[in-house]
Structure formats: C-alpha cells, structure tokens
C-alpha positions in Angstrom: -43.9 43.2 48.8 -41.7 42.2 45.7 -39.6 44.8 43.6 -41.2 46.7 40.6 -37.5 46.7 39.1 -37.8 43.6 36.7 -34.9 44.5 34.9 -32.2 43.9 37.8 -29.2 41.1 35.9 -30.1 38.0 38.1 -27.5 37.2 40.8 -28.5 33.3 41.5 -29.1 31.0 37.6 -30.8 31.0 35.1 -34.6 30.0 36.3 -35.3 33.2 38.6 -34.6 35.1 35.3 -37.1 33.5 33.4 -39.4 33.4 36.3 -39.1 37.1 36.6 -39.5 37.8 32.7 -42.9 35.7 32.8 -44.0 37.7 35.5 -42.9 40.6 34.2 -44.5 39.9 30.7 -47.7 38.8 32.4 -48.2 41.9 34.3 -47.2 44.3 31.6 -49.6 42.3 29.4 -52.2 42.5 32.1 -52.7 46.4 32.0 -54.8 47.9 29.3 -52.1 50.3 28.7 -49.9 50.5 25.7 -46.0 50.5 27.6 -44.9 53.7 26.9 -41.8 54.4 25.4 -38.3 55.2 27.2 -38.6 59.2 27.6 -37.2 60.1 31.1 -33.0 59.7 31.6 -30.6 60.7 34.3 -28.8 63.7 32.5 -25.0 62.6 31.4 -22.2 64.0 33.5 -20.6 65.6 30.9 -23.8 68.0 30.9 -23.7 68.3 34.9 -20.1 68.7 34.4 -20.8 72.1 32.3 -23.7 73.4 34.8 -25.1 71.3 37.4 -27.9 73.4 38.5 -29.3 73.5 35.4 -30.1 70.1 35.3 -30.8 69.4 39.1 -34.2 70.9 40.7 -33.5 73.3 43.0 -36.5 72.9 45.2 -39.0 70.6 43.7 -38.0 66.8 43.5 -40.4 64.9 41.4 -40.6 61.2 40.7 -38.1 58.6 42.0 -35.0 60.5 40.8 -35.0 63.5 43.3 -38.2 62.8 45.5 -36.7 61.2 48.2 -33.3 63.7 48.0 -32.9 64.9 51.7 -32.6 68.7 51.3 -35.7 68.9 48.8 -37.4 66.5 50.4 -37.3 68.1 54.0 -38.2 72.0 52.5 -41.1 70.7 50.2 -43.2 67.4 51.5 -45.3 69.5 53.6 -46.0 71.7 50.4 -46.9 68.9 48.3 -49.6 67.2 51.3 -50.9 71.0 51.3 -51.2 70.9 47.5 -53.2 67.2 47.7 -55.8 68.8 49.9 -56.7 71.7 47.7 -56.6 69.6 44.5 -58.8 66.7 46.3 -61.4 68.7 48.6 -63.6 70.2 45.7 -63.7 66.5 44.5 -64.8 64.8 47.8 -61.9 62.1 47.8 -62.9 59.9 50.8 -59.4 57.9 50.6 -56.6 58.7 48.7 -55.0 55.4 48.5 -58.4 53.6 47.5 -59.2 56.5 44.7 -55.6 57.9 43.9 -53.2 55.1 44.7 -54.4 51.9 44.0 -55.3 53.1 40.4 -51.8 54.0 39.9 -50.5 50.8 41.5 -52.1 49.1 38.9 -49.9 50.8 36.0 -46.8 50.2 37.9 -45.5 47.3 35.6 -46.0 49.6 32.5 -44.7 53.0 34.7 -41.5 51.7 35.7 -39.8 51.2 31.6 -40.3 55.1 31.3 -36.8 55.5 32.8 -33.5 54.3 32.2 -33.1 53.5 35.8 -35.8 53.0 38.0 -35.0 52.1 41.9 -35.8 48.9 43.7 -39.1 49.4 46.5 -42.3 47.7 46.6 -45.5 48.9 44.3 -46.7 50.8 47.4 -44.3 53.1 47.5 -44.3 54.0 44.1 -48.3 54.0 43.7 -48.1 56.4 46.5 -45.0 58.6 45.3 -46.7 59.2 42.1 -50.0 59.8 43.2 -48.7 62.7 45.2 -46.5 63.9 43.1 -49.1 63.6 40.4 -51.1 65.6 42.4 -48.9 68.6 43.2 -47.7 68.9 39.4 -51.4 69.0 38.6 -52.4 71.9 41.6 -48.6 73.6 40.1 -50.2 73.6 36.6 -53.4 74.9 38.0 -52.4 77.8 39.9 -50.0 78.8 37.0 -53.3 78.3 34.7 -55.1 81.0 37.2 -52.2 83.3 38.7 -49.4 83.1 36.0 -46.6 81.9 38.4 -45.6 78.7 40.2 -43.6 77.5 43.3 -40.2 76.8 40.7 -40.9 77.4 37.1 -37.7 75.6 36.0 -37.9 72.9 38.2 -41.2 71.6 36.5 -39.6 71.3 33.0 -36.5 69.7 34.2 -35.6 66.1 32.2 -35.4 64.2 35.3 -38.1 65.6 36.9 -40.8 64.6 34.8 -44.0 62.8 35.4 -45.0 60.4 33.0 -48.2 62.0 31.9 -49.8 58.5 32.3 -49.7 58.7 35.6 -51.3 62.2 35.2 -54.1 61.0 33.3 -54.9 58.0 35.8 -55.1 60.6 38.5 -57.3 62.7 36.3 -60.0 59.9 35.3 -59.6 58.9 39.6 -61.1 62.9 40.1 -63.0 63.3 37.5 -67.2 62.8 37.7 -68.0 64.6 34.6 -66.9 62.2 32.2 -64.1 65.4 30.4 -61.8 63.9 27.9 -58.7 63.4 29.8 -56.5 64.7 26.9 -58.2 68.1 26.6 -58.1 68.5 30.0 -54.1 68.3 30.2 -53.6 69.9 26.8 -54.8 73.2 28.1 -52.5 72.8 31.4 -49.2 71.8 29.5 -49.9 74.3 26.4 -50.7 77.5 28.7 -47.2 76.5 30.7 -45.2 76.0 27.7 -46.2 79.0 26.2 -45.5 80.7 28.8 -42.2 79.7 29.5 -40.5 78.5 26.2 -38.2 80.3 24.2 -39.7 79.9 21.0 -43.2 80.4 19.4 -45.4 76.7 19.7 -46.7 74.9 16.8 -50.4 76.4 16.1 -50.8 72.9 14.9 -52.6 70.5 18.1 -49.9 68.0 19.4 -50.9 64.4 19.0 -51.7 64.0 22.5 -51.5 60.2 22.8 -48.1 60.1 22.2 -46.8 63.1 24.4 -45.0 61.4 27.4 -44.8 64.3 29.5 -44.6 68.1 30.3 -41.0 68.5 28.7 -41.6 66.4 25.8 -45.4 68.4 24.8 -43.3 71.9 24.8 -40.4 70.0 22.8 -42.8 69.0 19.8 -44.9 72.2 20.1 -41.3 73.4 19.0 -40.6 71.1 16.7 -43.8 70.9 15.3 -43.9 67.3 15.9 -42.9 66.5 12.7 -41.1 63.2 11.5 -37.2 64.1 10.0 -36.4 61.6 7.6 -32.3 62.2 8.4 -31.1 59.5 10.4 -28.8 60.2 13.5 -25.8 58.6 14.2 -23.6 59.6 17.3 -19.6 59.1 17.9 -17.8 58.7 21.3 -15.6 61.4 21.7 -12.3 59.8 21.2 -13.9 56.9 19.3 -12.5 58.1 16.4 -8.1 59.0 16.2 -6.9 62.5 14.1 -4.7 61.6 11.3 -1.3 62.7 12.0 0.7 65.0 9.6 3.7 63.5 8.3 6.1 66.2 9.7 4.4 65.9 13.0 5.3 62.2 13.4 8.8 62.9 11.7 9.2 65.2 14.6 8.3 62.5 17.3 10.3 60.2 15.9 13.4 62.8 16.1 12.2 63.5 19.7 12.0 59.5 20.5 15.8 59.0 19.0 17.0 61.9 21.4 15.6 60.0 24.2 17.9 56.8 23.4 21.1 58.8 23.4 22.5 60.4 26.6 24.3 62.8 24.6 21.3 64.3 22.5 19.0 65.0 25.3 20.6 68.8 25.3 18.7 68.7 22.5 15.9 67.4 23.2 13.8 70.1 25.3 14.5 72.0 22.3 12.7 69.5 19.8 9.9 69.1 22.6 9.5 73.2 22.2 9.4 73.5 18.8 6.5 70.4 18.7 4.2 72.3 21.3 4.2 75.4 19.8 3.5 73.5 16.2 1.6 71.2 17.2 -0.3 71.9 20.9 -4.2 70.7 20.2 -6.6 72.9 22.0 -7.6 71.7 25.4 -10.8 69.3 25.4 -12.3 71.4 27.7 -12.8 74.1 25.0 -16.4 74.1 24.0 -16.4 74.3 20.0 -19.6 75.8 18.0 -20.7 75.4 14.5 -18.2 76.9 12.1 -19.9 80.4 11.0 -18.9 84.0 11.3 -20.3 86.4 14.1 -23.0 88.4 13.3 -20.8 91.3 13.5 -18.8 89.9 10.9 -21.0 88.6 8.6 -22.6 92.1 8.1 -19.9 94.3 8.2 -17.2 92.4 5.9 -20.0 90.3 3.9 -22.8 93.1 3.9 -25.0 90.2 5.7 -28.4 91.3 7.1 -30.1 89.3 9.8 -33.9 90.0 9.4 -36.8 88.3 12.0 -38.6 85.5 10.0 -42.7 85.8 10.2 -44.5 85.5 13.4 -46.0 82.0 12.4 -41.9 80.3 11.6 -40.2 78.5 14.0 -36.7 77.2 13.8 -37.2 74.8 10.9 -37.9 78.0 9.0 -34.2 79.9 8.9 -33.4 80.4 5.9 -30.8 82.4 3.9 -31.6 84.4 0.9 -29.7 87.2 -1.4 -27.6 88.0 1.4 -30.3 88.1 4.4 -31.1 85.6 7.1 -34.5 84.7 8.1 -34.2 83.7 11.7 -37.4 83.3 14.5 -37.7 85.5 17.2 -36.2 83.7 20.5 -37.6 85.1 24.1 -34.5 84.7 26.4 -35.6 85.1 30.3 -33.2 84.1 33.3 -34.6 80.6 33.5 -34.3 80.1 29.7 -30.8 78.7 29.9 -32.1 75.4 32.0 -35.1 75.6 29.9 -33.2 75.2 26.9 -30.3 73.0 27.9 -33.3 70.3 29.1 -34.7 70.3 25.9 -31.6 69.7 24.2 -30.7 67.0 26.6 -33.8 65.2 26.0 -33.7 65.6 22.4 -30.1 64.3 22.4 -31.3 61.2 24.4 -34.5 60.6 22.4 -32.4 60.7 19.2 -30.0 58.2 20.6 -32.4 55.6 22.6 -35.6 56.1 20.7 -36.6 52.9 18.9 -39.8 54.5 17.5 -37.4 57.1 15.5 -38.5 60.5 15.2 -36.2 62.2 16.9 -33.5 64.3 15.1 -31.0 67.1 15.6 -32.8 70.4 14.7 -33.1 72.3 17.7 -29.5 71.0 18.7 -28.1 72.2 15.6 -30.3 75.5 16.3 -28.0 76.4 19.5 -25.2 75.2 17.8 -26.1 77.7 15.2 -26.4 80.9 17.5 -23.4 79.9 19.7 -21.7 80.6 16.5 -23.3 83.7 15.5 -23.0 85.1 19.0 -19.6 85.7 20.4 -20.3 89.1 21.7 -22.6 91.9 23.2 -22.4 93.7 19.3 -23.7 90.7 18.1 -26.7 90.5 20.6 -27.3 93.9 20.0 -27.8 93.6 16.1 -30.1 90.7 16.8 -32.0 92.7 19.6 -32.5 95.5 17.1 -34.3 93.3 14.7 -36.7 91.6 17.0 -34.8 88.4 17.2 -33.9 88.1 20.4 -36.1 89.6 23.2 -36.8 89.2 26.9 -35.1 91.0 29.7 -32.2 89.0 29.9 -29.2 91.4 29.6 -26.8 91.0 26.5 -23.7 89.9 28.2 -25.9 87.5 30.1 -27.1 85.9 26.7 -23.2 86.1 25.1 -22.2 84.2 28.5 -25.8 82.0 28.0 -24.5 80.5 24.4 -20.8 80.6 24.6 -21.7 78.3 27.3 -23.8 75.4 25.9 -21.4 72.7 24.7 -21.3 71.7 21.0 -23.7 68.5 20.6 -21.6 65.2 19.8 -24.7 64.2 17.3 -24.2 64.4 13.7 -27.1 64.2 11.1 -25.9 61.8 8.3 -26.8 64.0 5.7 -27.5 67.7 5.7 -29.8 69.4 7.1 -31.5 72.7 6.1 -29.7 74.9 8.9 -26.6 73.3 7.7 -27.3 73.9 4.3 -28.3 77.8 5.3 -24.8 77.8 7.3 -22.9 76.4 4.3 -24.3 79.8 1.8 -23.2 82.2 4.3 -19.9 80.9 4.8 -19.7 80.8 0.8 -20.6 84.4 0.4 -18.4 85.6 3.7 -15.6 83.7 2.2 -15.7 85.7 -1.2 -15.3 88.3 0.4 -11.2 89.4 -1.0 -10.5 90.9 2.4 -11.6 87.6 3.6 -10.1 85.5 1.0 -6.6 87.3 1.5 -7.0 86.8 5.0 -7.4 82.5 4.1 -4.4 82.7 2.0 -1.9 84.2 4.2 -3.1 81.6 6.7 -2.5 78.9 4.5 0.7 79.8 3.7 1.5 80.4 7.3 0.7 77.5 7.8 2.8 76.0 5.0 5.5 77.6 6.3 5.4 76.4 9.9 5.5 72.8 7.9 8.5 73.2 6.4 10.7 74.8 9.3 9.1 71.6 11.2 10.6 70.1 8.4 14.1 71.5 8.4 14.3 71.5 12.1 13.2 67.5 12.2 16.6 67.0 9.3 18.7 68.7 11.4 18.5 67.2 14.6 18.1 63.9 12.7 21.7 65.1 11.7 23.2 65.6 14.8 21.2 62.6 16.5 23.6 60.5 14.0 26.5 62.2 14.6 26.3 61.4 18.2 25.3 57.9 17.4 28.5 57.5 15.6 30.4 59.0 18.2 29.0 57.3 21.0 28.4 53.7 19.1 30.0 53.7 16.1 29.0 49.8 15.1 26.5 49.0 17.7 23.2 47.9 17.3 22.3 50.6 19.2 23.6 52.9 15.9 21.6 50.4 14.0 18.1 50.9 15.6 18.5 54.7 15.5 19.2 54.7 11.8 16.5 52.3 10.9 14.2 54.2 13.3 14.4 57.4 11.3 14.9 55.7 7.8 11.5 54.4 8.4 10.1 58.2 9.5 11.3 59.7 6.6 10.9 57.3 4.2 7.0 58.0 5.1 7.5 61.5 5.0 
C-alpha cells in the first residue's frame, strides 16, 4: 500500500509532485476533520544534550517516534495487547480492525501533519499502531482515574510521546454506545492526570477542548490559563549574532598578530597571549546562564526582600513584586517533576517558534528562567520552603541541582513581559542598596583598570615589535606592513 508521508522532496520531476499534492489535498479534503495543527516535535539535541532521559520514555513508546524502539518495544507490546482486552471486553468489540482500526485509517491523511517528521509505512500500519496505542493511553488514564498510579507517569506526558487526541476521540466514538460527548469524556481523564502530576495549580477555568491536541498540551494551557499573549516571539541562533569587540581587545590582537610576523618577537608573544586570556577568556558555552536576579538569600538579607506565597487561586502569570515583597505561586516539586517540567518547556518553545495560529509565548519559560536565578543554593530553597512556595518531597539539594540544571531558553519576548518587569524592580531596589552599590563601583573601576594596563601593555609591545622590525628590516616592506598594521589598530583605538 502507498506511503502516508506526502511530504517526502520528490526524487524523479516535477509531475509525481503534483500528482502527490492532488492526492494529498484530495484526501485531506475528504475527511470531515479540521487538520490539526503541528503540535508533536522530535525534542532538539541541544535539550538531549543537557538530559537525555528526560526527554526519551523510559518504558512506554507511544506513537511512531518510539513505538517501534527495540528495548521498549520487546518489555511492553505484550502489556499494551493486555491493556486492549480490558479496555474492549466490557464494550463487546467483535473485531478490532473493523471497529478500532479502520476508523482511524480514515484520519490518516489529516494524522500524519501533527508531527514534524512522520515515517514512511502504509495506512495499515499506522491505523493499527494508533489504535493500540490509543487504547493503552486510554486503559493508563483509566486505571490512574481509579487507583492513582500508572505503568510510567513520566513517560505519558513526554513531548514525543503524545497521542494526537484525535485519534483518542475516534477510538472513543468506535466504543462508545451511549451517545457521551466525546470531549467530557477525555476532559475528566486528562484533567484528573494533570492535576495530579503538574507542578503548578490548573486553571479553574474549562480548557477549550476543541483545540487541545493532546495530553501534554491540555496540562500546558490549564497552566497557562489558555490565554492569548499579545507579545510576539522572536528567536536568535546562538551565534547568529557577533559580540562587539572592545577596542583594547582588538589592539591587543593586533599586537599579538605583529609578533607572529617577526621571528624575533615571538619571546614575546606567549606573554601577550597570557595577558589576553586572563583579560579577555569568555566563559565556556557550555555554562548554562539564568535570568539576571539576586538569590533569594541575597535579596532578603542585603535588600530586606520578602518572598511571600501568592493566593491559592494565582498561577505564574500572577508574580508580582510589591513594597519590597514577592508574590510567587506555590510550585509542587516531586522526582518526576524535572521531565515534567522540561517537556512543557520544550513544547512551549516549539509551539512559539512553529505555531502559525500564534498563541504561544514565553511565560512559563521565563518562569524557570526566573527561579534558576533565585535558586542557587539549599538556603534559598529553604526560605522558599518555609513560605509554602515550594513543596513536595523532593529534597532541597535535589531542587538546587533540578534548576541550576535547566538551560537558559534562547527565546526572547520583543517587549517586556510582566515577570520581566517584576525582575527589573527587584534588581532596582537590590541595587540601591550602598553595600551593593559600592560593591558595582569597585567593579567598574576594576574593570577600568584592567583596560588600561591592557592598554599600556598593547603600547609597549607595539614598541618593541618596531624595534625589532627595524632591526631585522629596516626598509623592507615587511617593516612597512607591520607599521601600517598597528597604525590602523590604534588609530581605531
């Protein structure tokens, strides 16, 4: 049977292409399905990079991005058949295929654009992939309804492990015989999961049901609140964009270039070299940066700070910073909250980035960014703690370790944002602090001072770079490139 991938770059002209878009527009056309939007991505590898297993199940494989994965597939296949059974019986399925997979065959052509890369097999396979899957996440979400607990917790809620909850509702209206609304039906399912396992409190508010896409996006907007941010997003590459240079930095690489055209200066030029690292050395990539804000610890002790738990009914969008105390919401962290949390930033990254519907910004992004700054060590967790603001049995190291951890998001809101208006005031008020504002000063003019020894040192060596010039070439054009070299660097200094 033909592929369901229509969106393969043609190897053989340009009339198989169009053949295939037709068919591929017909068929899409042809299901009484609205295509639903682009929601499930492989995870980046700078994320694996940081913590693979947090974004890779660990024993449940769902959908066409881990189902077929050897180790996960040989431990858990059996398990998912089991779980078919006891989710068909009480509903007297004669056939699976004729009840169950055909209906989701049918969806196929509008299934398939829910992922940015979707493997090449026939519809068969796929209708009958999803349906047990499907069926397994639906007996999962059951028994965690009844008994509170699952096969893998994490591995459900994990980005590219979801199941596109239209496939969920086509299995429901193949079961069903009573005619329940198909949304109420899953609302209760996903809601009672993702209160039980987020970090944060869930919207009161209902979720627009017909646009959830699937178990990790409903708890994502029960955080959010499902609320439209009217701040664009705009993203840059790392790299994309080049520091700007001091001038005495590039006056001392062009002292250190000269050296390296004239035999008799290189004694000097591991010296130069020296004196650039310890000026100059960037820290390594590798480092993970966080917001710019004190530590807890600091804010209250030098600022006189407090850090007070906001009401039981706010959620992130609700920090706030008033008179010199912080409203933040109370945040439940558990030992599967880190790949909890790192999914939902992931998708919320990847929504904001590939979303054409908009509605996607950075707020619970900037939210870790925010307590990866405000966390740096077990004092700081314990101030929190003692308020009520962080709770759960994960152990305070544990949580200092959890959010010096998470990588600073490489989104930036194009203007500012609440929590970075919040962050802005506190830094204010630390910084007029005079303890803190001497402390700035003598920085500054450290760091003034470090320019102008930079300074003498780069004149000096130019000096003795032209002494041996003269020596070595006096008339040459070799003399002649030197000097105009570092006319040219300190004419620009």
């Amino acid at each position: 049977m033909a592929s369901v991938n229509p969106f393969v770059a043609p190897t053989s002209g340009d009339q198989p292409w169009v053949d295939q878009m037709r068919k591929t527009l017909k068929t899409q056309i042809a299901v009484p399905i609205d295509t639903p939007p682009l929601s499930i991505f492989s995870i980046p590898q700078i994320l694996k990079d940081e913590k693979p297993e947090a974004y890779a199940p660990q024993r449940i494989g769902l959908g066409p991005k881990h189902h077929f994965q050897a180790e996960l597939y040989q431990n858990m296949q059996q398990n998912k058949l089991t779980a078919v059974k006891r989710v068909i019986k009480p509903h007297q399925v004669p056939d699976l295929e004729d009840h169950v997979a055909e209906r989701i065959k049918q969806i196929i052509p509008v299934l398939s654009p829910c992922y940015d890369s979707f493997p090449e097999t026939d519809e068969d396979a796929f209708a009958w992939l999803f349906a047990i899957d499907g069926l397994f996440l639906l007996d999962q979400l059951g028994v965690y309804l009844e008994k509170g607990f699952a096969i893998d917790e994490k591995d459900l809620i994990m980005l590219e492990n979801q199941i596109p909850l239209i496939v969920l509702k086509e299995i429901e209206k193949a079961l069903s015989q009573s005619g329940e609304n198909v949304d109420d039906f899953w609302e209760s399912k996903f809601r009672f999961f993702s209160q039980s396992n987020s970090p944060f409190l869930l919207s009161k508010e209902n979720i627009d049901f017909s646009r959830v896409n699937h178990l990790l996006d409903y708890m994502y907007h029960s955080i959010i609140n499902n609320e439209t941010s009217s701040r664009d997003v705009s993203f840059i590459k790392p790299g994309s964009i080049q520091a700007e240079k001091p001038a005495t930095e590039e006056l001392m690489e062009a002292v250190i270039q000269a050296a390296g055209l004239i035999p008799a200066a290189k004694p000097f030029l591991g010296l130069l070299q020296s004196v650039e690292k310890v000026l100059y050395e960037t820290e390594d990539e590798s480092t993970i940066q966080e917001i710019r804000v004190p530590s807890v610890s600091e804010l209250c002790e030098t600022a006189g700070v407090k850090f007070v738990l906001a009401t039981s009914e706010e959620g992130i969008r609700n920090i706030a910073f008033v008179d010199g105390t912080c409203f933040l919401p109370v945040i439940t962290l558990g030992y599967d909250t880190e790949v909890i949390l790192r999914n939902l930033v992931a998708y919320e990254k990847l929504m904001a980035k590939n979303s054409m519907m908009g509605g996607f910004g950075l707020e619970l992004t900037e939210y870790v960014d925010f307590m990866c700054g405000i966390i740096d060590s077990a004092a700081d967790v314990k101030m929190l703690r003692e308020q009520k603001i962080i709770e759960g049995d994960l152990r305070d190291e544990e949580i200092v370790k959890l959010f010096n951890g998470i990588g600073r998001s490489l989104g930036n809101m194009s203007g500012q944002s609440n929590l970075r208006k919040t962050v802005a005031e506190m830094n204010r008020v630390y910084n007029d602090v005079p303890s803190v504002r001497l402390k700035n000063e003598a920085e500054k003019q450290a760091r003034a001072a470090a320019k102008a020894i930079t300074f003498l040192v780069s004149i000096s060596g130019t000096l003795v770079l032209a002494r041996e010039a003269f020596v070595q070439a006096s008339g040459s054009d070799t003399t002649q490139m030197l000097f105009s070299f570092v006319s040219e660097k300190l004419g620009s200094f």
